[in-house]
C-alpha positions, -999 to +999 in steps of 0.1 A: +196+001-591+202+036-604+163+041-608+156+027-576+179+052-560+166+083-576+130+069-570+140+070-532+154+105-533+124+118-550+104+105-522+127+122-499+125+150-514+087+149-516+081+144-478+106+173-467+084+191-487+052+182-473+067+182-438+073+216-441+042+224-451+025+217-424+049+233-400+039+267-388+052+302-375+017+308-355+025+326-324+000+334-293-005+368-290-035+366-269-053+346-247-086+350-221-089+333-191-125+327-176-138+307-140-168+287-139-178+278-103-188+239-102-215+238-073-246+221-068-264+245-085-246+233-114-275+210-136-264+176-145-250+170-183-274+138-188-254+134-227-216+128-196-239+108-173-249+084-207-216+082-212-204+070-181-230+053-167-224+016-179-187+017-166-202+033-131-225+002-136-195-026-139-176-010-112-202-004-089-207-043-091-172-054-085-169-030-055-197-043-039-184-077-039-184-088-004-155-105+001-156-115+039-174-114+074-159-094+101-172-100+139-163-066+152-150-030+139-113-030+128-105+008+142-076+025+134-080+043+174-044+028+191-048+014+227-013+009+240+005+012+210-016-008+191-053-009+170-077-038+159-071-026+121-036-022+127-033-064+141-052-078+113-033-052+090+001-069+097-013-105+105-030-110+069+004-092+054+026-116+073+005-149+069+000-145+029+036-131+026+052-165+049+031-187+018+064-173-003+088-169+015+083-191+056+120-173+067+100-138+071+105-136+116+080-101+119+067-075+094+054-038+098+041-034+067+025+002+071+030+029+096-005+041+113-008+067+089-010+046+055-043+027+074-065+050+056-101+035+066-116+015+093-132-018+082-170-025+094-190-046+119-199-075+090-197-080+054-164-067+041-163-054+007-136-050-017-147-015-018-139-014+019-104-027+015-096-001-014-105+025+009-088+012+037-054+005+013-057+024-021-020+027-028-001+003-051+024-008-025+043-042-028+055-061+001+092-071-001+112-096+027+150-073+038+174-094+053+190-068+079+212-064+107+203-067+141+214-031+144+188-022+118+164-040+134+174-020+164+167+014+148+133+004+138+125-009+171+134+025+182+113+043+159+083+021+167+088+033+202+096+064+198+061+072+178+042+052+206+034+018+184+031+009+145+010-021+128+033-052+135+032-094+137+054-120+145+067-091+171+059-081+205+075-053+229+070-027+251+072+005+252+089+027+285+102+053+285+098+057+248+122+035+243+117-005+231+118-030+261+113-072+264+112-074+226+104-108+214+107-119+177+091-153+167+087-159+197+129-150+207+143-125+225+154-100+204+193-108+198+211-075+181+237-097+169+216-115+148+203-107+108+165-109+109+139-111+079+113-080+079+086-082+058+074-042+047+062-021+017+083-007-011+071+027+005+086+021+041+120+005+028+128+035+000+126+058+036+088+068+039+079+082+071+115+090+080+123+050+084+165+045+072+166+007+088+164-008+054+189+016+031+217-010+034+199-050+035+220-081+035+194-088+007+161-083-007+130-102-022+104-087-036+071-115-033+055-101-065+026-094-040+009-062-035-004-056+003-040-048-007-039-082-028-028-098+002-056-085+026-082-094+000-071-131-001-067-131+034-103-123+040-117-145+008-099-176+025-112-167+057-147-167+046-140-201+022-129-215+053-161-205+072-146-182+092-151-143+101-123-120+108-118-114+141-086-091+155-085-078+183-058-059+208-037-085+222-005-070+241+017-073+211+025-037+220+022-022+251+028+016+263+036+033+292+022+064+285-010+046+274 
């Protein structure tokens, strides 16, 4: 025991030794700073491009798989407080998200501003839906006041129209007007289920109607995940996307 104890301190011992020397007291007492200018005058490094070009390769080829068939443009351009990207935005959030959870009454899972690309006339690629949604947001169900709900009526109004489903209104005055929730006048005694992002909900975009929920759910399911089997089921089923304006929201000023 005694041995085995002194045999331990030794190696103590040893190691603070060696620890120590391999500490240093080297101070900077000088340094040069230098620009290079990256332009397309620059020659290619074809030893980087060797390097990277099997993983371009591999990604390239997931990227271009097509995932779907659209029959016209998805814009983001708002006609009456609405777009063709922005409907198929929230109807392929809402549908997949109702899977999990069939309570959800309307969703706006993204303002205008988080639709980041247009989708094409045609094949649809998953490199088309990473442009058009390259964030990591998850969709999560709020069980909120009416009152809430009321506020975020009111800032859908009051910034002429956001991506929305399961929810129709107009807009006068810039203020909210004949709102209709699953298909039910909106009642502001009631508590509703909204479907949005974790962005929206933690106050992106200057949106406070879900700091204090009844409850919350989050579905485990990322938006871009949920466009991407929205438009793969679409095209098992035989079917092209097809969105269009509608009169979900309608504007005055429009």
């Amino acid at each position: 025991m005694q041995n085995s104890v002194q045999l331990r301190t030794v190696s103590f011992i040893l190691g603070s030794i060696f620890l120590s020397s391999c500490s240093s007291n080297y101070q900077l007492v000088k340094s040069n700073r230098a620009e290079y200018a990256v332009t397309k005058d620059v020659a290619a490094d074809s030893s980087i491009i060797r390097t990277y070009q099997p993983y371009k390769l591999k990604l390239d080829s997931q990227m271009n798989e097509v995932l779907g068939y659209s029959e016209n443009e998805l814009t983001k351009k708002i006609v009456g407080g609405e777009s063709s990207l922005g409907n198929f935005f929230s109807d392929a959030a809402l549908f997949e998200a109702r899977k999990t959870d069939p309570q959800i009454d309307f969703t706006m899972p993204s303002t205008n501003g988080g639709l980041r690309n247009d989708l094409p006339l045609g094949a649809i690629t998953l490199s088309n839906v990473f442009e058009l949604m390259p964030f990591e947001n998850e969709l999560i169900v709020f069980e909120i006041k009416g009152i809430e709900v009321e506020s975020l009526l009111n800032y859908i109004a009051r910034t002429g129209g956001q991506p929305v489903s399961g929810l129709t209104m107009k807009i006068i005055a810039g203020k909210p007007a004949d709102v209709m929730i699953s298909g039910q006048s909106f009642d502001r005694t009631k508590n509703y289920h909204v479907l949005t992002s974790d962005y929206i909900a933690g106050g992106g975009d200057g949106i406070s109607s879900f700091k204090d929920p009844i409850s919350s759910k989050v579905l485990g399911l990322k938006i871009r995940d949920a466009l991407i089997k929205y438009i793969k089921e679409s095209k098992e089923k035989g079917k092209k996307i097809s969105s269009k304006l509608d009169g979900r929201m309608t504007n005055d000023k429009s």
